[in-house]
N, CA and C atoms as an extended XYZ file, in Angstrom:
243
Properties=species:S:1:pos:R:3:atomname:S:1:resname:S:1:resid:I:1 pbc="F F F"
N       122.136       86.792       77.668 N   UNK     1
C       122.331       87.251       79.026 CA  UNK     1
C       121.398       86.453       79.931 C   UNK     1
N       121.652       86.387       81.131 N   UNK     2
C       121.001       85.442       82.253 CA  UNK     2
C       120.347       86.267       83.466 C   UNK     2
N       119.573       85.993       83.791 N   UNK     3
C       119.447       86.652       85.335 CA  UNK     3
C       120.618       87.268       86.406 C   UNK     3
N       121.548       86.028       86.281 N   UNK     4
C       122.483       85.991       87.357 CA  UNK     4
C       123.282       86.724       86.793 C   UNK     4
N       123.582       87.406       85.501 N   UNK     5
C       124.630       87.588       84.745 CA  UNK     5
C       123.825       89.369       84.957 C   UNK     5
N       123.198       89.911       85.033 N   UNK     6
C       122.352       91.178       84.893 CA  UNK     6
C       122.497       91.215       86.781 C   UNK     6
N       122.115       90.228       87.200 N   UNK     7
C       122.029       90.561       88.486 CA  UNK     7
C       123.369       91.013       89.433 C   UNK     7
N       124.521       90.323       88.419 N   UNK     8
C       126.074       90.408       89.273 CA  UNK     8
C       126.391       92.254       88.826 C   UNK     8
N       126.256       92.043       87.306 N   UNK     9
C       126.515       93.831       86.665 CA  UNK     9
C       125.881       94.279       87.405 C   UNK     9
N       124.760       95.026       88.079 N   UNK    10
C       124.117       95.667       88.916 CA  UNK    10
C       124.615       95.970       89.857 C   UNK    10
N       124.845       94.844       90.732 N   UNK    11
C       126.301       94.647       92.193 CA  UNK    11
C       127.284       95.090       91.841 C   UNK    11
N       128.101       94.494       90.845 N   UNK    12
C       129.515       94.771       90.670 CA  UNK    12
C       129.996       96.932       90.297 C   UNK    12
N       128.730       96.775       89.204 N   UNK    13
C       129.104       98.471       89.360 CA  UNK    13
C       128.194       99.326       89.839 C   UNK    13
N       127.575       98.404       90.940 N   UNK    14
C       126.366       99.429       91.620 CA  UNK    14
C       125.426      100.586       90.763 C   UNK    14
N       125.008       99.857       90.135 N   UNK    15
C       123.685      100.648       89.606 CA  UNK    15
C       122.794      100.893       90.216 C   UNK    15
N       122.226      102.072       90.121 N   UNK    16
C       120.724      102.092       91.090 CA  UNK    16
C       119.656      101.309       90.285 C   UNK    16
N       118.891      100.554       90.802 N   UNK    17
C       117.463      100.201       89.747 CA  UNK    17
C       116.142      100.610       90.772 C   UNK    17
N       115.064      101.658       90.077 N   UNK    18
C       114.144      101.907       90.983 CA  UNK    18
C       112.806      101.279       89.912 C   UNK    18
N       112.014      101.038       90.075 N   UNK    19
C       110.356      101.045       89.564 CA  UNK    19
C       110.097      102.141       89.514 C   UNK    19
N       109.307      102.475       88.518 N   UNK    20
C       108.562      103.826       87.829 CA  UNK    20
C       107.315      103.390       87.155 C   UNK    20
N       106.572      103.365       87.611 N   UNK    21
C       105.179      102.818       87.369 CA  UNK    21
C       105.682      101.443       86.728 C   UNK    21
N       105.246      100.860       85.555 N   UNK    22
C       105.816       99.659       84.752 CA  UNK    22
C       107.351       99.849       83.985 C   UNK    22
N       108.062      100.568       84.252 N   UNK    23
C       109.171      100.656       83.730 CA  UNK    23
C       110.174      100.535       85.036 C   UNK    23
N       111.102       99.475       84.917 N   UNK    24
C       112.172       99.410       85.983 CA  UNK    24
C       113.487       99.905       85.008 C   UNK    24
N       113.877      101.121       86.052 N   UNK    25
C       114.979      102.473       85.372 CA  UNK    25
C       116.236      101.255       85.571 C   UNK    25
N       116.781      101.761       85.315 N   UNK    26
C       118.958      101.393       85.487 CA  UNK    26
C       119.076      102.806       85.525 C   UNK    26
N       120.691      102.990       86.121 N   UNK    27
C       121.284      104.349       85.675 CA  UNK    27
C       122.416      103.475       86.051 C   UNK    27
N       123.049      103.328       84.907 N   UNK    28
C       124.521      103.094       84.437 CA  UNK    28
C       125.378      103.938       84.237 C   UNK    28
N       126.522      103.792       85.180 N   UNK    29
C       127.654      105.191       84.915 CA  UNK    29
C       128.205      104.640       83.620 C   UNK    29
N       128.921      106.182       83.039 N   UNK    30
C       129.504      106.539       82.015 CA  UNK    30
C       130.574      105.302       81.743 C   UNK    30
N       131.310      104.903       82.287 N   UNK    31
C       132.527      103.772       82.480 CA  UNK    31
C       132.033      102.671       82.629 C   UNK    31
N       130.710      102.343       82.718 N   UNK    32
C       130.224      101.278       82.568 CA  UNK    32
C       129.485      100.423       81.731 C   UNK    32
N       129.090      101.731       80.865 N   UNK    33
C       128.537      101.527       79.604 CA  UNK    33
C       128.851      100.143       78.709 C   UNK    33
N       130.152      100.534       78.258 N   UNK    34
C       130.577       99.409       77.255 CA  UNK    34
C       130.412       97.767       78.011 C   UNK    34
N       130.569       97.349       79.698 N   UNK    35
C       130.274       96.205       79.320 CA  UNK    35
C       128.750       95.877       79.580 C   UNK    35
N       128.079       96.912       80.267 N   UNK    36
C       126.536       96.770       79.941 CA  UNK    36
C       126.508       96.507       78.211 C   UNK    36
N       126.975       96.719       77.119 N   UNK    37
C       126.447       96.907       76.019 CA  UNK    37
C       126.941       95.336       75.514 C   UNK    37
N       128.384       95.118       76.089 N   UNK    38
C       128.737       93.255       75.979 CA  UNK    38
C       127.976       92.685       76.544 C   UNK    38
N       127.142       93.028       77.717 N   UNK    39
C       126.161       91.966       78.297 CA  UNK    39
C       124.706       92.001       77.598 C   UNK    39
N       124.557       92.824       76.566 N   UNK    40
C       123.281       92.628       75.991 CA  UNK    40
C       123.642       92.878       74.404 C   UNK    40
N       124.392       92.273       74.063 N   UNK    41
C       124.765       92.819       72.646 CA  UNK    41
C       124.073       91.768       71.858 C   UNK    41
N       123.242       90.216       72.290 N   UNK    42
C       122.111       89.606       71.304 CA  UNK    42
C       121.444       91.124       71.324 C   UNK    42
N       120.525       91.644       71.972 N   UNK    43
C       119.627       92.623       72.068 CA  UNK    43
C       119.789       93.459       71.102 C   UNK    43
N       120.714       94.190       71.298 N   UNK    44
C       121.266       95.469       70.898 CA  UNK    44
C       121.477       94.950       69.011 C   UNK    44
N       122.047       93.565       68.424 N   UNK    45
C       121.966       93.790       67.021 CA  UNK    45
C       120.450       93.617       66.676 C   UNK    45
N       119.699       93.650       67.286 N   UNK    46
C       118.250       93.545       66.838 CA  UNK    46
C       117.788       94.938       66.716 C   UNK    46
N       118.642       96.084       67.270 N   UNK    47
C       117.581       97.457       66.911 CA  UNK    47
C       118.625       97.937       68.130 C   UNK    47
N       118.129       99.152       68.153 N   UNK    48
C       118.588      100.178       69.437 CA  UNK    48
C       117.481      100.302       70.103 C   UNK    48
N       117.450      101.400       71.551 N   UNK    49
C       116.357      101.460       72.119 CA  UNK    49
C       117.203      102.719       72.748 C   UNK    49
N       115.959      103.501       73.466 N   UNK    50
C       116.250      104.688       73.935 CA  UNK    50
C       116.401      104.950       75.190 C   UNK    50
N       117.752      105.958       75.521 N   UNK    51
C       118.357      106.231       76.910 CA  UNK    51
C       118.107      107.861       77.091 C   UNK    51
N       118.437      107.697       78.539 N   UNK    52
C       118.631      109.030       78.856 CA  UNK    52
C       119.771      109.442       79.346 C   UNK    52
N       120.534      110.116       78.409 N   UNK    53
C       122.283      110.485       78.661 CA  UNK    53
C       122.426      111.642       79.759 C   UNK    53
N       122.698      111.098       80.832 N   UNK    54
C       123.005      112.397       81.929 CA  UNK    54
C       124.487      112.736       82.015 C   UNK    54
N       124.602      113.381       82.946 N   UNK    55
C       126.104      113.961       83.274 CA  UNK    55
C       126.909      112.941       83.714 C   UNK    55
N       126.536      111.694       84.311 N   UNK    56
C       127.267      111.213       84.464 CA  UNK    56
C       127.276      109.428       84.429 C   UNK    56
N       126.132      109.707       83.782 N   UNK    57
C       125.511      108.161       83.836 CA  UNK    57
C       124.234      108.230       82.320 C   UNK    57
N       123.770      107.130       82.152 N   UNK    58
C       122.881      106.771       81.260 CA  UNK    58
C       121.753      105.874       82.495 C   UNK    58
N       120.175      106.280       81.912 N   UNK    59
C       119.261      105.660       82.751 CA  UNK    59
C       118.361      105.416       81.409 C   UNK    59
N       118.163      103.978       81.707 N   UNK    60
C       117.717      103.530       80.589 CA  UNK    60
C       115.981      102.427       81.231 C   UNK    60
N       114.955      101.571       80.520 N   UNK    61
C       113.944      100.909       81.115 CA  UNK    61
C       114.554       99.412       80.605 C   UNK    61
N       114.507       98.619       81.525 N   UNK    62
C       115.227       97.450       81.924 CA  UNK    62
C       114.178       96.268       81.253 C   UNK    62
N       112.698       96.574       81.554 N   UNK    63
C       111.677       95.924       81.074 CA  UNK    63
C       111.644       94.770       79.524 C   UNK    63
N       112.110       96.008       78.695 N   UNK    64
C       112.102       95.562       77.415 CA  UNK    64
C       113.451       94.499       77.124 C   UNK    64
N       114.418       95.036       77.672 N   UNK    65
C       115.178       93.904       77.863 CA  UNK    65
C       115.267       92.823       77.950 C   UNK    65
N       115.024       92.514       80.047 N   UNK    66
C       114.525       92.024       80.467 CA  UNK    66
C       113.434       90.859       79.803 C   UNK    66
N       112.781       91.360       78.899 N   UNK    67
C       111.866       90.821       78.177 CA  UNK    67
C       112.056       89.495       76.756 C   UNK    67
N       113.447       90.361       76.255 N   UNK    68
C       113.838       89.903       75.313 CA  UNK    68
C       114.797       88.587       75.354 C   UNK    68
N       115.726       88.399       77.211 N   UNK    69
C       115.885       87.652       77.503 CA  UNK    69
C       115.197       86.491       77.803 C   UNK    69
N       114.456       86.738       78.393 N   UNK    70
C       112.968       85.938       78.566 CA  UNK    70
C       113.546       86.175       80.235 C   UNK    70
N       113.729       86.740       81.287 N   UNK    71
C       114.238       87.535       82.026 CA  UNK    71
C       112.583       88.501       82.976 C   UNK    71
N       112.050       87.698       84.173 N   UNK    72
C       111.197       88.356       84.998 CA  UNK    72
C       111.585       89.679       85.909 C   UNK    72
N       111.417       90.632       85.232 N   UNK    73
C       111.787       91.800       85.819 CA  UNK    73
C       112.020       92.237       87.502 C   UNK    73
N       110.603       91.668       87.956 N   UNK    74
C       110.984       91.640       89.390 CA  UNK    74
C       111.749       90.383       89.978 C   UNK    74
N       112.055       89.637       89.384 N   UNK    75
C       113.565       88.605       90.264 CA  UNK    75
C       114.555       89.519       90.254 C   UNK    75
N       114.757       90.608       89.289 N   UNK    76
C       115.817       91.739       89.173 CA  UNK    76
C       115.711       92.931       90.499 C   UNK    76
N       114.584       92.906       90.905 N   UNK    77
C       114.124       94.475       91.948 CA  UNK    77
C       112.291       93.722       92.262 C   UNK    77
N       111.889       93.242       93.147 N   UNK    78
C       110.565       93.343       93.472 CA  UNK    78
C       109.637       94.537       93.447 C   UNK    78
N       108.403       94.604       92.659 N   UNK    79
C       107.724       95.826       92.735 CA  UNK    79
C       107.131       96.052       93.611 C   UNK    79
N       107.078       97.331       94.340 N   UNK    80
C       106.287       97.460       95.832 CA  UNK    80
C       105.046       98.074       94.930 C   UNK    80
N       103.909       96.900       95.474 N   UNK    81
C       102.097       97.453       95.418 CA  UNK    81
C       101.832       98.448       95.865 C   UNK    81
C-alpha cells in the first residue's frame, strides 16, 4: 500500500481519521471493510491486529500500519501540538 493509495480510501469512503494521543483512529464503515482489508492485505498475512467493532463501522489505530508500510502517519492527518 502507498500513501496516495490510503490517502484516496479515506476520501473515497470518507472515513473520519482523528489523533488520540499517539494513536491516529480510522472508523471504517461496515461496507467498507473488505476493500480496506485488499488495501492492506501484505499487513494483514503477517498477523491480525485489533479493532473496535461498532454499530456501524470498525475504528481501528492507523499507526502500526502506517508503520509497516514504511508510511509517515502525519502526511495521512497532521498532529495538532
Amino acid at each position: 500500500m502507498t500513501e496516495l493509495a490510503l490517502y484516496r480510501f479515506i476520501e473515497e469512503t470518507e472515513s473520519e481519521i482523528e489523533w488520540r494521543k499517539d494513536e491516529l483512529i480510522i472508523w471504517i464503515h461496515l461496507m467498507d471493510i473488505l476493500k480496506f482489508i485488499k488495501l492492506i492485505h501484505a499487513f494483514m498475512s503477517s498477523g491480525g491486529f485489533e479493532v473496535s467493532l461498532q454499530s456501524t463501522c470498525i475504528a481501528l489505530d492507523l499507526v502500526e500500519i502506517c508503520d509497516y508500510f514504511d508510511i509517515d502517519p502525519e502526511s495521512i492527518l497532521k498532529k495538532d501540538d
